[in-house]
N, C-alpha and C positions, 0 to 999 in steps of 0.2 A: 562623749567622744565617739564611743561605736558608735550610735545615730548620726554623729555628722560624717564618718565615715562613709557608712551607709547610705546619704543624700547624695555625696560627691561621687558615689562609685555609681549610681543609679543618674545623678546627672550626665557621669561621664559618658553613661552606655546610651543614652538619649540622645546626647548630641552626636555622637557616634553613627545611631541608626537615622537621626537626619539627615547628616550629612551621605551618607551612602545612597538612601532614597532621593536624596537632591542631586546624586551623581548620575540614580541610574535615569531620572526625570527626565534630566539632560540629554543624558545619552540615547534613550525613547526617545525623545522630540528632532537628536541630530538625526538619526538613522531612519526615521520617518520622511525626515526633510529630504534629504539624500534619496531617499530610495532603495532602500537598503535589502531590505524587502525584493525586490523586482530582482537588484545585484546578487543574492544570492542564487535565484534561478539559472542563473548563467552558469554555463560550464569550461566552458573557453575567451578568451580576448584577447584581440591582435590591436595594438594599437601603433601607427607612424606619425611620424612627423621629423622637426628639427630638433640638433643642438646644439647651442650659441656659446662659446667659449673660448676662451686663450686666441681671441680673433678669427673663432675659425666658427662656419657652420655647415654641420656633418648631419647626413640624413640617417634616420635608425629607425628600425623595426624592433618593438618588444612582444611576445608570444608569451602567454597567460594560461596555466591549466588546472585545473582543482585537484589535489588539496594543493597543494605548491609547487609547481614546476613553474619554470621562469627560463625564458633564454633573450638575449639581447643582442643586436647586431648593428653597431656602428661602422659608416663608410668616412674613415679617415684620406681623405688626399687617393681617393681610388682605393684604398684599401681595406680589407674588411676586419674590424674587433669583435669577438664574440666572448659575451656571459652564460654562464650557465648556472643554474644550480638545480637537480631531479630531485628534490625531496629527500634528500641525503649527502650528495655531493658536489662541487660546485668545481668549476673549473672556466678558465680561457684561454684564446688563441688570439696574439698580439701579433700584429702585421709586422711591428719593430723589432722582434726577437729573428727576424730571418729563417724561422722555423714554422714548419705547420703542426707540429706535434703540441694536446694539449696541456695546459700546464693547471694542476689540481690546487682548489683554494684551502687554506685552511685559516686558524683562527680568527682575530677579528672580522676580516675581511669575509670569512665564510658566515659570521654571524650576522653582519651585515648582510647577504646575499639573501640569507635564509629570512630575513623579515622582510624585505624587499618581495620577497616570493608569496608572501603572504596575502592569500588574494581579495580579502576582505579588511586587511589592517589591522592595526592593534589593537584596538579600542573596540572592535567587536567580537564578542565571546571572550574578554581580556583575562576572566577568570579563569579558562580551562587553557588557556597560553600561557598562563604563570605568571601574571606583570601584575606587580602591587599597583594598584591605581587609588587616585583621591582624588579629587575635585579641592583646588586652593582657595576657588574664590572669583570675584571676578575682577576685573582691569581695563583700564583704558589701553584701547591700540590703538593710535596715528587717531584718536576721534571715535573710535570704534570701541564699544561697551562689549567685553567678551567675557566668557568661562575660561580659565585656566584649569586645564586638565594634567596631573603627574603621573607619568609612568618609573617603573621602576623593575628592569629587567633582573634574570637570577644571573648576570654577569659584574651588575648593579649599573649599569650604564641608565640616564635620567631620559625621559624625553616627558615634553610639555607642549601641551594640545591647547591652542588657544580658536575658541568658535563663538564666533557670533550671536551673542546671545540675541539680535531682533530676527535674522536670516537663518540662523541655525545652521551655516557653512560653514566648515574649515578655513582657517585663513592663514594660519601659521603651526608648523612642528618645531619646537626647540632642540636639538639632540646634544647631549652633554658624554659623550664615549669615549672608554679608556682603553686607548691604545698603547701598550709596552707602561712604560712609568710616567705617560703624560694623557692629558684628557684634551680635545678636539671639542671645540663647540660648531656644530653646524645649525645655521637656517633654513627653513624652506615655506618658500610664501605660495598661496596658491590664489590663483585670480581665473578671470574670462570664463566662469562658471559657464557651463550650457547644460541643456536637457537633452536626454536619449534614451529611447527604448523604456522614458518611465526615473531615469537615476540622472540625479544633478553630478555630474562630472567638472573637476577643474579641467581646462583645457591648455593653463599654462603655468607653469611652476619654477622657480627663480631662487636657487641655492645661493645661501650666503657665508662665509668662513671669516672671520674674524672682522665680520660687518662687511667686508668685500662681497661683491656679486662673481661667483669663479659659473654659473655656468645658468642659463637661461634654456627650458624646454619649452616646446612650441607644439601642442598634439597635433597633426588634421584629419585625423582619423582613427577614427575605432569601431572594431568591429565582431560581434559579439558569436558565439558557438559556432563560430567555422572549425571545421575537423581540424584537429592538429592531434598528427602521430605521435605518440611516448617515446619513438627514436629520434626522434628532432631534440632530445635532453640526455640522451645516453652520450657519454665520453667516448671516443674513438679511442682506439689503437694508436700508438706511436708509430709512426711509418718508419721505413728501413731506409738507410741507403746501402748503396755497393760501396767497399773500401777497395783499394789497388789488391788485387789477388785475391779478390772476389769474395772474404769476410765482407760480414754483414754487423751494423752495428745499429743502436739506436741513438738518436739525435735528443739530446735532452739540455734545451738553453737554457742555465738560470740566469732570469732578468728580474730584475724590479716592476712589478706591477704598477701602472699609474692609479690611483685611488679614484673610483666611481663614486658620485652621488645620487642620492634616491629623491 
């Protein structure tokens, strides 16, 4: 009995360190493919284009700075939406609240922000980010022979990385996140690959929620270490107004946030 013990624990740590080695294989081969390499020389990126949703298409500018600053600027119907998050705190300014004072993000939503901000993704360096990862196996997608990759964040929220095992691209993220006492399944499909500066980039990406398409991005441009100031990410001041006899008060709307996808 202790000898077959002894086989099964020795097999188990075998198949173990295969499978890890056939994670990290993978993951060598995708970050090659990509460019991953050349993308970390980068210090900054600005990337524009469209986004296709609720009937509408709104033009947006996204600003990129190492290690995580993030800011986002969508022009709703003339008016301007802005995201933030400085490596700490996250915040926006909704053109429907009737106020220009910002409004500061916190839980989910701010956890979300903070991996959004992440300028090289999850799946690189996953170990010193904290996310249990495995490799499942692989799958057919729509005809297409992939790697199914799991993440597994310390909030325990799921995501699953499905890549091309002939191209070595990303072609789908699963997101499984629990928000309040219910879990959200999101998609996001990435297609119209191009090259640049050396790094295959998707250039369009196609969110899906309960198999629904809620929002279609369109890139046409990106563009890499243009100076961008650490004050383009700092939170503003609440502005004042004059009350009747000339008190002064601060304007603080609380509205409902509309939920962003990445």
């Amino acid at each position: 009995m202790k000898n077959l013990l002894s086989l099964l624990f020795a097999t188990f740590i075998m198949i173990s360190g295969l499978q890890a080695q056939d994670l990290n294989e993978i993951l060598n081969t995708y970050f090659e493919t990509i460019g991953q390499e050349n993308f970390v020389e980068h210090k900054t990126m600005i990337a524009k284009g469209k986004s296709i949703g609720q009937g509408m298409e709104n033009d947006f500018t996204i600003w990129q700075k190492r290690p995580d600053s993030f800011k986002l600027e969508v022009t709703i119907q003339g008016a301007k939406l802005t995201q933030v998050f400085d490596g700490k705190i996250g915040w926006y300014i909704a053109p429907w609240t009737g106020s220009p004072d910002p409004v500061e993000i916190t839980g989910f939503q701010l956890s979300s922000m903070e991996k959004q901000a992440d300028f090289d993704g999850m799946l690189y360096n996953y170990k010193e980010k904290g996310y249990e990862t495995e490799l499942i196996g692989t799958e057919e997608m729509e005809g297409t022979d992939i790697f199914k990759i799991k993440q597994l964040d310390q909030e325990g929220n799921e995501y699953f990385h499905y890549i091309d095992s002939d191209n070595f691209v990303l072609l789908k993220t699963t997101s499984k996140l629990k928000v309040d006492d219910s879990e959200i399944e999101i998609e996001t499909l990435y297609s119209n690959y191009k090259e640049q500066d050396g790094i295959i980039i998707a250039f369009s990406m196609e969110s899906r929620q309960n198999g629904q398409t809620v929002r279609q991005i369109n890139m046409e441009e990106i563009i890499f270490d243009e100076e961008i100031d650490d004050s383009m990410f700092v939170m503003p001041e609440k502005q004042e107004t004059q009350e009747e006899g000339g008190e002064e008060e601060d304007v603080d709307v609380d509205v409902e946030k509309e939920e962003k996808e990445e």
